[in-house]
LOTI-612179 format. One record per residue (C-alpha): x negated, y, z; residue in three letters; residue number from 1. Coordinates in Angstrom, 3 decimals. Layout:
N
east=X&north=Y&up=Z&rest=ALA&nr=NUM
...
***
This chain:
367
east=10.071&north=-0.554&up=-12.066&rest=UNK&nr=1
east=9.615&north=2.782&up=-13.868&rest=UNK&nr=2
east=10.003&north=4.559&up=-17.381&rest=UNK&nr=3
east=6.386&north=4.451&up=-18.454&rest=UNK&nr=4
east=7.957&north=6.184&up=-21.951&rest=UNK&nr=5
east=8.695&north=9.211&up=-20.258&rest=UNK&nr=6
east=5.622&north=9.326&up=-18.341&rest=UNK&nr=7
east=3.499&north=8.948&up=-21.773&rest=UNK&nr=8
east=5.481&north=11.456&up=-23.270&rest=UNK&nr=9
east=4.980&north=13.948&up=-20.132&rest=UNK&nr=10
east=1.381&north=13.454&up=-19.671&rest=UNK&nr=11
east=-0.048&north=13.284&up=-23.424&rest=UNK&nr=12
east=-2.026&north=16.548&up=-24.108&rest=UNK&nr=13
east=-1.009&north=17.864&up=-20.488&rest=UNK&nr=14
east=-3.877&north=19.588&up=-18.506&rest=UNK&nr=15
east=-4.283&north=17.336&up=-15.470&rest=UNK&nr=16
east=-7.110&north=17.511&up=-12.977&rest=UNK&nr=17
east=-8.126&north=15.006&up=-10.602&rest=UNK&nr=18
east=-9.471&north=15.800&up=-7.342&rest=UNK&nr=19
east=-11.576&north=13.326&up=-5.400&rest=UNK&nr=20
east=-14.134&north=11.006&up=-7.340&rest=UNK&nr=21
east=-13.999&north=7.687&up=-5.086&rest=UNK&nr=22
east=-12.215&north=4.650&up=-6.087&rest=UNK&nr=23
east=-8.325&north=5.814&up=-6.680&rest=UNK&nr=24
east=-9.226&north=9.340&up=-8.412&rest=UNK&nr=25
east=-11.570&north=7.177&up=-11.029&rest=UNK&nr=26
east=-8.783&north=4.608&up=-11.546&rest=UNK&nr=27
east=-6.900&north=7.814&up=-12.005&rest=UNK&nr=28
east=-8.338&north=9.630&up=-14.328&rest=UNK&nr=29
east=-8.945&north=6.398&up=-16.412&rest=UNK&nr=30
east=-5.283&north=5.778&up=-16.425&rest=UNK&nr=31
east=-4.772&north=9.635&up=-17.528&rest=UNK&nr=32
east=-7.020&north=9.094&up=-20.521&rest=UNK&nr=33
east=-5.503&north=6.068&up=-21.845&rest=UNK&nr=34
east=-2.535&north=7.716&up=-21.795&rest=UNK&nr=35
east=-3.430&north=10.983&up=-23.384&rest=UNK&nr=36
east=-3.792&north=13.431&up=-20.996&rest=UNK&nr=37
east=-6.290&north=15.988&up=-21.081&rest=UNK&nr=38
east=-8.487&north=15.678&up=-17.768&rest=UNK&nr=39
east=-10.538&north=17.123&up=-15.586&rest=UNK&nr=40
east=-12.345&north=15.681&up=-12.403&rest=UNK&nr=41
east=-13.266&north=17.445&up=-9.834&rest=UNK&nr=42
east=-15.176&north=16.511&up=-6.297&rest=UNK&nr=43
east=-16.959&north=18.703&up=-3.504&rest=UNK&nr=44
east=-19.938&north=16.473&up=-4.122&rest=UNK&nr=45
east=-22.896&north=17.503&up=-6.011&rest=UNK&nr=46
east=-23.640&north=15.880&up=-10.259&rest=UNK&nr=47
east=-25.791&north=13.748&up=-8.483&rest=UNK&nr=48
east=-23.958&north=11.927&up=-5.716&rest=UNK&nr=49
east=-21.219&north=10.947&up=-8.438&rest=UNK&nr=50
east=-23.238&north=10.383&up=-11.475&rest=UNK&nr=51
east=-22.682&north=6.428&up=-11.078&rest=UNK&nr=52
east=-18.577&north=7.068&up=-10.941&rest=UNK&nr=53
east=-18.365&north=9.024&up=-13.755&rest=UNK&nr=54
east=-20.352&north=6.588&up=-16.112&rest=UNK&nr=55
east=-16.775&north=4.607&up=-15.417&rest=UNK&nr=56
east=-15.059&north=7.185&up=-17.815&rest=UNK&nr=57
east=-15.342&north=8.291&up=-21.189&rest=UNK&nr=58
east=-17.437&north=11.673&up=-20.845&rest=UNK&nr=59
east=-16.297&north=12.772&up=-24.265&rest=UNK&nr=60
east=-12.856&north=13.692&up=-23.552&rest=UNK&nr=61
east=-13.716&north=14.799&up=-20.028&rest=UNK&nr=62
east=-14.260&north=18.373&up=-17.856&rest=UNK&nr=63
east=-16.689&north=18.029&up=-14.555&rest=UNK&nr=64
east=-16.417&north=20.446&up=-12.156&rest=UNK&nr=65
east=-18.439&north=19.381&up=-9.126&rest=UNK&nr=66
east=-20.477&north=20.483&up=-6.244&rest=UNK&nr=67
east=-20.114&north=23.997&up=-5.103&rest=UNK&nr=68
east=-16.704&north=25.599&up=-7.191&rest=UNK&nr=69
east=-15.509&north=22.844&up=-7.985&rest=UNK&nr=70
east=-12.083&north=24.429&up=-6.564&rest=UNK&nr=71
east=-12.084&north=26.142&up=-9.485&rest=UNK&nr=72
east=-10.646&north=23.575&up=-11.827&rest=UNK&nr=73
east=-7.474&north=23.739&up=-10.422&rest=UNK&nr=74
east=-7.092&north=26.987&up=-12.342&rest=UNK&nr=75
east=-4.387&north=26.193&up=-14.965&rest=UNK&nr=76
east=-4.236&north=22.849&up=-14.128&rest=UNK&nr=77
east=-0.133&north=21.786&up=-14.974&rest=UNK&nr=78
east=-0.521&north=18.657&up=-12.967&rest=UNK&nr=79
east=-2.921&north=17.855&up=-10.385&rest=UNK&nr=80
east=-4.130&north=14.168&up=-8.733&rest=UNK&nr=81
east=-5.641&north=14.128&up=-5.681&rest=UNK&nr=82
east=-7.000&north=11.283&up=-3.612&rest=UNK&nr=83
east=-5.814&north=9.949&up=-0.263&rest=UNK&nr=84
east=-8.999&north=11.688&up=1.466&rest=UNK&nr=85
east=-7.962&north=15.178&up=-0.091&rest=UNK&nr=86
east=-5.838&north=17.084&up=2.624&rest=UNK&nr=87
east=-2.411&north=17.395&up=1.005&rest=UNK&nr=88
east=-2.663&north=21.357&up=2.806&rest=UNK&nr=89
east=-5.466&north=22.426&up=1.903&rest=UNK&nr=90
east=-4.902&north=26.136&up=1.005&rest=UNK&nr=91
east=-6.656&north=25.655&up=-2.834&rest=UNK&nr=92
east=-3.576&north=23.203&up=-3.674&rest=UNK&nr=93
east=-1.226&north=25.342&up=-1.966&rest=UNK&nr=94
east=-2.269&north=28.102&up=-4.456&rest=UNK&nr=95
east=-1.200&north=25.670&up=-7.523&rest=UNK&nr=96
east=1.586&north=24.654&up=-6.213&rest=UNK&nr=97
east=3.300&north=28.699&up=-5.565&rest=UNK&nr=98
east=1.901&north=28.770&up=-9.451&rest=UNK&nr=99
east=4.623&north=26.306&up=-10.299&rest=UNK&nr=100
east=1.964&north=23.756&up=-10.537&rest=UNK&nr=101
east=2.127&north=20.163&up=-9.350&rest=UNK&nr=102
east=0.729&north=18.172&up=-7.097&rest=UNK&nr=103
east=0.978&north=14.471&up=-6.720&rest=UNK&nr=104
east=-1.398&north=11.567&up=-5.054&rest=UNK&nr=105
east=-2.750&north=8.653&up=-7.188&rest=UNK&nr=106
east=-0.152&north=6.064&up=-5.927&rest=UNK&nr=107
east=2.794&north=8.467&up=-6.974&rest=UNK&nr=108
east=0.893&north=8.412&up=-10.800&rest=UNK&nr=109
east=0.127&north=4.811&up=-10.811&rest=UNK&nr=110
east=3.914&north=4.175&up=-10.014&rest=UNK&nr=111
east=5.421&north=5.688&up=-13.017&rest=UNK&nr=112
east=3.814&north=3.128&up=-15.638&rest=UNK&nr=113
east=4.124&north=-0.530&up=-13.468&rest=UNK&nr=114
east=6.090&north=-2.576&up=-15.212&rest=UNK&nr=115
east=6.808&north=-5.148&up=-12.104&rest=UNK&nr=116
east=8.324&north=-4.870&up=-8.868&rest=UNK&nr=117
east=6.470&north=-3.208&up=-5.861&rest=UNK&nr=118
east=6.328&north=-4.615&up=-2.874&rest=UNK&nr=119
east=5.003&north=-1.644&up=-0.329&rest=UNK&nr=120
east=3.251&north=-2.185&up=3.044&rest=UNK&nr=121
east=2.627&north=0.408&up=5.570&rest=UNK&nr=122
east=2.330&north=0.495&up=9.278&rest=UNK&nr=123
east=-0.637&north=2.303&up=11.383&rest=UNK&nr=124
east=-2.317&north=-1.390&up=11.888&rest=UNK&nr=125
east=-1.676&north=-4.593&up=10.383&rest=UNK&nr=126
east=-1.558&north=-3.477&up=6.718&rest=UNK&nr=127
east=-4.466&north=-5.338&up=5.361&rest=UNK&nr=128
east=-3.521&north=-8.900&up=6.688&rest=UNK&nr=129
east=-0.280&north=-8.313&up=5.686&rest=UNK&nr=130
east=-0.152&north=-7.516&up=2.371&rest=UNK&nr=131
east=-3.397&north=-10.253&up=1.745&rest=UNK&nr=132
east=-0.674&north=-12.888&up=3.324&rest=UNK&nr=133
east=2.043&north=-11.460&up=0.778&rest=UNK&nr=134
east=-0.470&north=-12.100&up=-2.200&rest=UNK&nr=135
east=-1.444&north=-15.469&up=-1.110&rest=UNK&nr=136
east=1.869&north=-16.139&up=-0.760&rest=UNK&nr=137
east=3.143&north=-15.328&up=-4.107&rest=UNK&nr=138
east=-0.343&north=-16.945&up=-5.646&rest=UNK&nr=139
east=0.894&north=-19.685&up=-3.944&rest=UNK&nr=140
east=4.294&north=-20.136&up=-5.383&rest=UNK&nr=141
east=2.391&north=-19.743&up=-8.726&rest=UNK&nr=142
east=3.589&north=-15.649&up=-9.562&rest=UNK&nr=143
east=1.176&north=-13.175&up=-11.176&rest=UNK&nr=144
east=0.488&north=-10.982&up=-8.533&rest=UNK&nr=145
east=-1.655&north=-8.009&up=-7.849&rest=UNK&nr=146
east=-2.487&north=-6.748&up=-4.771&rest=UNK&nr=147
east=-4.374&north=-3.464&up=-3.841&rest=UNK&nr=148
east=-3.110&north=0.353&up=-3.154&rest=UNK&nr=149
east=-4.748&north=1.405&up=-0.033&rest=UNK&nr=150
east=-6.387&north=-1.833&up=0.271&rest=UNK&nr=151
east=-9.583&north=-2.836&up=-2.240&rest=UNK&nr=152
east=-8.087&north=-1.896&up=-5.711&rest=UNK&nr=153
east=-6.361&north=1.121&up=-6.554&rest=UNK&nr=154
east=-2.701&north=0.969&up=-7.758&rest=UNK&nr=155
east=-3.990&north=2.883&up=-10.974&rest=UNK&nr=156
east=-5.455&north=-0.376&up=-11.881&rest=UNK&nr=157
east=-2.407&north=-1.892&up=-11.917&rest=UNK&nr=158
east=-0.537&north=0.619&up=-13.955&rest=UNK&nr=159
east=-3.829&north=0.829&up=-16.541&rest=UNK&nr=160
east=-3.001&north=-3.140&up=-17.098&rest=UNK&nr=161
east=0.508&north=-2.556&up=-17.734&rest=UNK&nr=162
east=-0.064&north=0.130&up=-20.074&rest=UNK&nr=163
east=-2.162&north=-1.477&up=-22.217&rest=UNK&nr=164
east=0.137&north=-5.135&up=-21.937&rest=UNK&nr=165
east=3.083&north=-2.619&up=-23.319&rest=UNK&nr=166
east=0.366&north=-0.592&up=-25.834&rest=UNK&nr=167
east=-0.171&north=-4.330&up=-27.437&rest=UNK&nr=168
east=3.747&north=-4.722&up=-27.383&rest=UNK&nr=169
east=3.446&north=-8.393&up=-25.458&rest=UNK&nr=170
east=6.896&north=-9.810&up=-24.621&rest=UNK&nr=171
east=7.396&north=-10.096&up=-21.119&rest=UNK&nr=172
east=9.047&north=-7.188&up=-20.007&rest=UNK&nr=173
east=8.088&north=-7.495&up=-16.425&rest=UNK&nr=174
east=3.685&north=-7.065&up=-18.081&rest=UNK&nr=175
east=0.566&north=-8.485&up=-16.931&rest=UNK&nr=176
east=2.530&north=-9.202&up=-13.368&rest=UNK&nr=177
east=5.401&north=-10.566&up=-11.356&rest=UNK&nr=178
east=5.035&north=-8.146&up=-8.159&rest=UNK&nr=179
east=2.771&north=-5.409&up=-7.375&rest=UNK&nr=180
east=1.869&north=-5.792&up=-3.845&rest=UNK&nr=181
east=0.933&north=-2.644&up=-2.264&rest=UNK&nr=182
east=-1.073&north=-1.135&up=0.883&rest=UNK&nr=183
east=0.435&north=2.018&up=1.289&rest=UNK&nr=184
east=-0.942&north=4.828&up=3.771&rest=UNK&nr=185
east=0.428&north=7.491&up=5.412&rest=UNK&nr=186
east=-2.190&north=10.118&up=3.051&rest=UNK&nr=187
east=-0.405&north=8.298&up=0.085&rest=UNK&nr=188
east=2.833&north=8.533&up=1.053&rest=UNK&nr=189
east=2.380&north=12.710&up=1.519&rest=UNK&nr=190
east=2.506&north=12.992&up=-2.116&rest=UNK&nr=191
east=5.415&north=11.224&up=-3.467&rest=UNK&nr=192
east=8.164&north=12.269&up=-5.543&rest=UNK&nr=193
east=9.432&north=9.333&up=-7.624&rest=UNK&nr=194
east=7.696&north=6.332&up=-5.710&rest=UNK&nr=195
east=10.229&north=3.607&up=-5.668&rest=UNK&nr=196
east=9.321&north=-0.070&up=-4.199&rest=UNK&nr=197
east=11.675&north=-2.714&up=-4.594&rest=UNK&nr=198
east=10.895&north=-3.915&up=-1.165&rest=UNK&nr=199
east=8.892&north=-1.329&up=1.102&rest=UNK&nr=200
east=7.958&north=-2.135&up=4.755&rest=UNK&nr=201
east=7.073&north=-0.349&up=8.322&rest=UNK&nr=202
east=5.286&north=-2.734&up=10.353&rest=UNK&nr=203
east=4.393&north=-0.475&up=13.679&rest=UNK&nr=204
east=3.801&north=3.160&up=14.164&rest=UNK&nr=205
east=1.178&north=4.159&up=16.967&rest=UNK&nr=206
east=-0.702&north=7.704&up=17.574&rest=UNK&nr=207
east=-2.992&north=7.789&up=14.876&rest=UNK&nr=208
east=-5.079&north=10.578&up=12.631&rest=UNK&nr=209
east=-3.751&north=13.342&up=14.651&rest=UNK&nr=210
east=-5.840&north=15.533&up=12.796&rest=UNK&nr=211
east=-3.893&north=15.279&up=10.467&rest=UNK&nr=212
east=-0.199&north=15.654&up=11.364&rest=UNK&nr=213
east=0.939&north=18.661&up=13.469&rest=UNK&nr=214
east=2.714&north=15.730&up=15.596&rest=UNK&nr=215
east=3.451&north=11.916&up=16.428&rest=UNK&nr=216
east=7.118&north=12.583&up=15.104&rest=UNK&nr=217
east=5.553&north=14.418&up=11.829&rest=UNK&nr=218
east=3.509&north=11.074&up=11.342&rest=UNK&nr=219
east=6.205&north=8.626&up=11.775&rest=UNK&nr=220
east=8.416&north=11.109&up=9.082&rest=UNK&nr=221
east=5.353&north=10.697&up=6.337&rest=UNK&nr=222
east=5.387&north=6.908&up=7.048&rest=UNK&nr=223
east=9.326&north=6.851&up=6.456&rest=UNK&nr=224
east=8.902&north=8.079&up=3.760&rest=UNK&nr=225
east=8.071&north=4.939&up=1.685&rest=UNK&nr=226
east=12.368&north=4.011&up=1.771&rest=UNK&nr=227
east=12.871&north=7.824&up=0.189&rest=UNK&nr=228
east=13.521&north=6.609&up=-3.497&rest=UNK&nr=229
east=15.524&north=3.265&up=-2.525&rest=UNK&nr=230
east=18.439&north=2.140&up=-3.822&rest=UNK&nr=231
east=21.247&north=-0.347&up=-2.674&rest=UNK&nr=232
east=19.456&north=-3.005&up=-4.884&rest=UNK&nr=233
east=16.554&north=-2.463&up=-2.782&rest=UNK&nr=234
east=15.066&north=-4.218&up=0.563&rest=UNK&nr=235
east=13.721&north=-1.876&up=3.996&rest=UNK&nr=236
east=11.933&north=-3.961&up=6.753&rest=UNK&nr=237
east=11.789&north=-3.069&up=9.416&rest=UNK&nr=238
east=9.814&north=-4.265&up=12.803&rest=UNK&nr=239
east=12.902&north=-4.507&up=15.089&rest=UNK&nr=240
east=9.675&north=-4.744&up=18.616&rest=UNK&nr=241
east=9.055&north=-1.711&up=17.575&rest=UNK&nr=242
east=11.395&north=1.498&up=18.884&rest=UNK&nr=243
east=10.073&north=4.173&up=16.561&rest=UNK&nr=244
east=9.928&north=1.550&up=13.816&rest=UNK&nr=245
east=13.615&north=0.283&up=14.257&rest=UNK&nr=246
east=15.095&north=3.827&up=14.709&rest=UNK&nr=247
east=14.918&north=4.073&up=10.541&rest=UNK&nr=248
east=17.098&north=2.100&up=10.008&rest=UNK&nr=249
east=19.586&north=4.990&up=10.344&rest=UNK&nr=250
east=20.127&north=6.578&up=6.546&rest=UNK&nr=251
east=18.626&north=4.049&up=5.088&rest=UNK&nr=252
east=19.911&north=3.452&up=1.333&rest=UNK&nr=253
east=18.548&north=-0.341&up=0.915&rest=UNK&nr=254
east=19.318&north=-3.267&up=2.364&rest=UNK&nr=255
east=18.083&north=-3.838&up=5.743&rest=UNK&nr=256
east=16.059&north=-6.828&up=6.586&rest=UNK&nr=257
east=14.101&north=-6.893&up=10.274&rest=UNK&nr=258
east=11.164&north=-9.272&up=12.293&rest=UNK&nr=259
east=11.058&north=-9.884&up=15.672&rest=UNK&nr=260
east=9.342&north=-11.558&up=18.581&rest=UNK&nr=261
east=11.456&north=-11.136&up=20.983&rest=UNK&nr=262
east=15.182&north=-11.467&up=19.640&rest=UNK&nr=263
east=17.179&north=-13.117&up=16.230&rest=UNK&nr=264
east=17.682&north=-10.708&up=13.651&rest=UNK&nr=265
east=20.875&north=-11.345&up=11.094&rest=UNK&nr=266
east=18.175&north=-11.218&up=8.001&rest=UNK&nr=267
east=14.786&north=-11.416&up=8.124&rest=UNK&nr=268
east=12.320&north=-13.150&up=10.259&rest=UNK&nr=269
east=12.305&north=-14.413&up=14.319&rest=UNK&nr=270
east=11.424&north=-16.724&up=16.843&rest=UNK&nr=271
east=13.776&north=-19.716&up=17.909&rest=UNK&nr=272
east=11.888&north=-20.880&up=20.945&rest=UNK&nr=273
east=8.560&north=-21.803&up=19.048&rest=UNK&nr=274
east=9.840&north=-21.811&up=15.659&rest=UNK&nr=275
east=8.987&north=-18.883&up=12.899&rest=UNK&nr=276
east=12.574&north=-18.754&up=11.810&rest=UNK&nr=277
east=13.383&north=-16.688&up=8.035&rest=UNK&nr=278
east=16.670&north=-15.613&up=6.903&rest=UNK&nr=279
east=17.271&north=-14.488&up=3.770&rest=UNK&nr=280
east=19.217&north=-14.914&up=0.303&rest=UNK&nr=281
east=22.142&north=-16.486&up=2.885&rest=UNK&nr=282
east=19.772&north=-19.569&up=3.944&rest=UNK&nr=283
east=17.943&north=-19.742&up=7.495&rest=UNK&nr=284
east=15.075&north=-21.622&up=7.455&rest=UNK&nr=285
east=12.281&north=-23.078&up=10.503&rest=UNK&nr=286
east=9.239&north=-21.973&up=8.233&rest=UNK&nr=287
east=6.861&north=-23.435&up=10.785&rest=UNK&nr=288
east=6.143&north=-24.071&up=14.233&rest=UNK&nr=289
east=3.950&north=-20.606&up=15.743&rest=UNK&nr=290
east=0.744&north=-22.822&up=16.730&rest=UNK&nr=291
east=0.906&north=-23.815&up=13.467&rest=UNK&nr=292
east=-0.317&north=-20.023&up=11.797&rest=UNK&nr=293
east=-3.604&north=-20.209&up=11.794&rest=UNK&nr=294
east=-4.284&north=-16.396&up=12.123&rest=UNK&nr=295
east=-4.869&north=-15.684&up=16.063&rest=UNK&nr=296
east=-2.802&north=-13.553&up=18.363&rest=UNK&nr=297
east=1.222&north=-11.850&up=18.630&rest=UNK&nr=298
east=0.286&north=-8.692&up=16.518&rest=UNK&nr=299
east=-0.462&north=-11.336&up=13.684&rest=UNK&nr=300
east=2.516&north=-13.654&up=14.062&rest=UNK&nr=301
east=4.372&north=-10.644&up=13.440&rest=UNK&nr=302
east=2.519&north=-9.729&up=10.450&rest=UNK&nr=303
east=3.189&north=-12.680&up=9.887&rest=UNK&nr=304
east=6.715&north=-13.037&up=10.257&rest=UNK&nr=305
east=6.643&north=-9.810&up=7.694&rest=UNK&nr=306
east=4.905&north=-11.547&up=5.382&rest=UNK&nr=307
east=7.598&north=-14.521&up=5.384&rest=UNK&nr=308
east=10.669&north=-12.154&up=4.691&rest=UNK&nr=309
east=8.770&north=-11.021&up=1.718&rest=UNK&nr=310
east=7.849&north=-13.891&up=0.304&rest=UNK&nr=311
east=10.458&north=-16.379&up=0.905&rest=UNK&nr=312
east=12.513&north=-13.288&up=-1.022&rest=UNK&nr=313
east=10.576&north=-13.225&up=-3.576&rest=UNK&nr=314
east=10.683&north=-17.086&up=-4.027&rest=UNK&nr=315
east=8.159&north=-18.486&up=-1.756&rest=UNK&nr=316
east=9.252&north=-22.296&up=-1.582&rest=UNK&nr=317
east=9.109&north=-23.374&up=2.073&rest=UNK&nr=318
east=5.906&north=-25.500&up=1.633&rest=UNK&nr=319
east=3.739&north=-23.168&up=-0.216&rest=UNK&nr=320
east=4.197&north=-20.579&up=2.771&rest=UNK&nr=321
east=3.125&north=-23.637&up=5.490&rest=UNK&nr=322
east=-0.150&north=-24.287&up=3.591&rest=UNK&nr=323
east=-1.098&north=-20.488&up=3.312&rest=UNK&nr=324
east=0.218&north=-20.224&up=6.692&rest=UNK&nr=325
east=-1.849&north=-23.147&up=7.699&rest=UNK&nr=326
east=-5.156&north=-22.142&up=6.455&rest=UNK&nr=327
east=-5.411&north=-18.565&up=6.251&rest=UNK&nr=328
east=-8.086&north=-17.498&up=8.483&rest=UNK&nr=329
east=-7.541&north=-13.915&up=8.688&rest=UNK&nr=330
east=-9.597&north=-11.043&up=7.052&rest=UNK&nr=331
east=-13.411&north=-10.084&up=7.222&rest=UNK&nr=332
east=-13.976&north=-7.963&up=10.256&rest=UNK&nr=333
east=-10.338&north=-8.521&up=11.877&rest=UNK&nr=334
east=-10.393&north=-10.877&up=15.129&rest=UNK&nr=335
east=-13.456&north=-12.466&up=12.911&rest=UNK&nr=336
east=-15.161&north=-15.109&up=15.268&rest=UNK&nr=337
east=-18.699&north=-14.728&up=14.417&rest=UNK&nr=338
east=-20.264&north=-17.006&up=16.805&rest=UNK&nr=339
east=-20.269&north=-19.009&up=19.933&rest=UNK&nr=340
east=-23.420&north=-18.982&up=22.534&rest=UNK&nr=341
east=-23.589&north=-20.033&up=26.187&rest=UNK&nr=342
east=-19.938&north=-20.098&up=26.851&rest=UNK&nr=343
east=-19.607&north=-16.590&up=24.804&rest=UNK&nr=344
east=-17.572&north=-16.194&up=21.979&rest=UNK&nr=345
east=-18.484&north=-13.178&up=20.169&rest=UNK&nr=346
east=-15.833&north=-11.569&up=17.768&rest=UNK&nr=347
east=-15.814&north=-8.958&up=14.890&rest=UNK&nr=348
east=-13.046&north=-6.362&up=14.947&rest=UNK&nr=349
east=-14.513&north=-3.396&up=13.893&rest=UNK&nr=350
east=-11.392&north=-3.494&up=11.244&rest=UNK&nr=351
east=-9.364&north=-1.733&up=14.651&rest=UNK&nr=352
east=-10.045&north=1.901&up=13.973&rest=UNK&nr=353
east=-7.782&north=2.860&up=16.669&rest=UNK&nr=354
east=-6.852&north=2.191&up=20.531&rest=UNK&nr=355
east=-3.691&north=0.178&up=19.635&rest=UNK&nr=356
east=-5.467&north=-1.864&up=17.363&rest=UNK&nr=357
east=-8.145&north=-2.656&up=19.693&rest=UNK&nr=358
east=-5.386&north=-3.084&up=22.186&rest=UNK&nr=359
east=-3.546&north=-5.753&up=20.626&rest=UNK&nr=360
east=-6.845&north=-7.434&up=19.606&rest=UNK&nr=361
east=-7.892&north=-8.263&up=23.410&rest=UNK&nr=362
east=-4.251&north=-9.258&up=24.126&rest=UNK&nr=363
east=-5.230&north=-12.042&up=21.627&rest=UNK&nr=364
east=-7.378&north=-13.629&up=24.206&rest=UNK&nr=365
east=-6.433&north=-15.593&up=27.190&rest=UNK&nr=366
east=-9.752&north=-15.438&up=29.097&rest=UNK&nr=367
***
């Protein structure tokens, strides 16, 4: 949780521009003006092309700057919000940041005004399912829960809802939600200063957008990043199959829980023979037999298993987590079955953007 006071008072009547008009600079710079701020947008696409976003905000108290120049309304910006897509390097935001300026991402923003604790998911694959199976497992156990971030609706959101729950001076101290379950990318993660999850998680790191770091060790530093702000009241997890993964342990300010395939872990999640054991809060529990999660193949039952240590710490009673266990199918477009013909089963993963996704995908299958 975060001091959304201090945040108000910084932002009102401060000069902030936001850079990148698709979902999580709108949500953005419509968080921005409900809280004061005075705001620009800017994108390299043309009035045209983003004339449909910007009916979203209120063009009254609003600067444009798009298409060709639109580099230019960084020019005495104070703060500046840039979307995930926006290199973090690029030389126009170095410029404002040897200015004194600063320069933050939209998840950094949206985390100084929720209200509940954030529960932060990143890995190079597996995100998605695992933060869905987080939601449905806190939906399930009957907590007010949103989920988004890098995944379907921007954290902004979030923090929008809990401004306005605090604006209308409701009671619950905790707003509009329980947890804040969050898909966190590596592009996000570049631009944090005060982003501070109550429970953040590495699932797997793998070679991926190389065109992006200088290195594979310069990628798995960004994606460590997510336990920077964490305190001794807070929770790291951390996939123990996993040698890059379980080497961050070391420095780590929380409390470290781990999941594993292969071998027990003291707290967290494993595998007794078949069973999907959990430890945590001092119990150890058999959650479930493995056949018995309905999502197919190893790289799930260890999103899986991630999911459990999350929400059986969170609350989950044992036999919510079976039934979502039981009938969660698995997301559109991941290891989708689409249809059967002739002894051919034909399946949708165009979700695996990468070779380790793919990878793990066709180790799913035993024919």
């Amino acid at each position: 949780m975060n001091d959304g006071e201090g945040a108000l008072t910084e932002l009102k009547d401060k000069k902030v521009t936001v850079v990148g008009l698709a979902r999580s600079g709108v949500a953005a710079a419509r968080l921005l003006q409900a809280v004061g701020a005075k705001v620009t947008v800017a994108d390299a696409k043309e009035d045209a092309d983003v004339a449909t976003v910007l009916s979203q905000l209120d063009r009254r108290a609003l600067t444009v700057m798009v298409g060709r120049g639109y580099e230019s309304a960084l020019e005495g910006a104070e703060l500046v919000v840039i979307s995930p897509g926006v290199p973090y390097r690029m030389a126009a935001l170095q410029a404002v940041r040897r200015r004194g300026g600063r320069v933050i991402g939209e998840l950094e923003l949206a985390s100084w005004f929720l209200t509940a604790p954030v529960l932060a998911i990143t890995g190079t694959n597996g995100k998605s399912t695992t933060v869905t199976l987080v939601g449905l497992l806190l939906a399930e156990s009957g907590k007010r829960v949103f989920v988004g971030g890098n995944l379907g609706t921007p954290l902004c959101e979030a923090a929008l809802a809990s401004h306005q729950w605090k604006s209308q001076g409701r009671g619950d101290a905790k707003g509009p939600y329980d947890y804040v379950v969050a898909e966190v990318s590596s592009f996000q993660l570049e631009t944090i200063e005060r982003f501070h999850p109550w429970v953040a998680a590495v699932l797997n790191v793998s070679t991926d957008h190389m065109d992006r770091y200088e290195s594979l060790q310069d990628y798995v530093a960004t994606k460590a990043r997510i336990f920077e702000n964490q305190t001794a009241e807070d929770f790291a997890l951390l996939n123990r199959d996993d040698e890059r993964v379980a080497e961050l342990d070391r420095g780590l300010h929380a409390r470290v829980l781990g999941f594993s395939r292969t071998k027990p872990v003291e707290a967290g999640a494993y595998l007794d023979g078949d069973r999907v054991m959990v430890a945590v809060g001092g119990r150890i529990d058999a959650v479930c037999r493995r056949e018995e999660i309905r999502i197919p193949g190893g790289h799930n039952l260890a999103n899986a298993m991630a999911s459990l240590t999350i929400g059986l710490l969170c609350g989950c009673p044992l036999e919510a987590a079976r039934r979502v266990l039981r009938t969660f199918p698995g997301l559109e477009h991941a290891l989708e079955i689409v249809r059967e013909r002739a002894g051919v089963t034909f399946v949708n993963d165009s979700k695996g953007t990468n070779v380790d996704a793919t990878l793990k995908a066709l180790e799913s299958f035993d024919r």
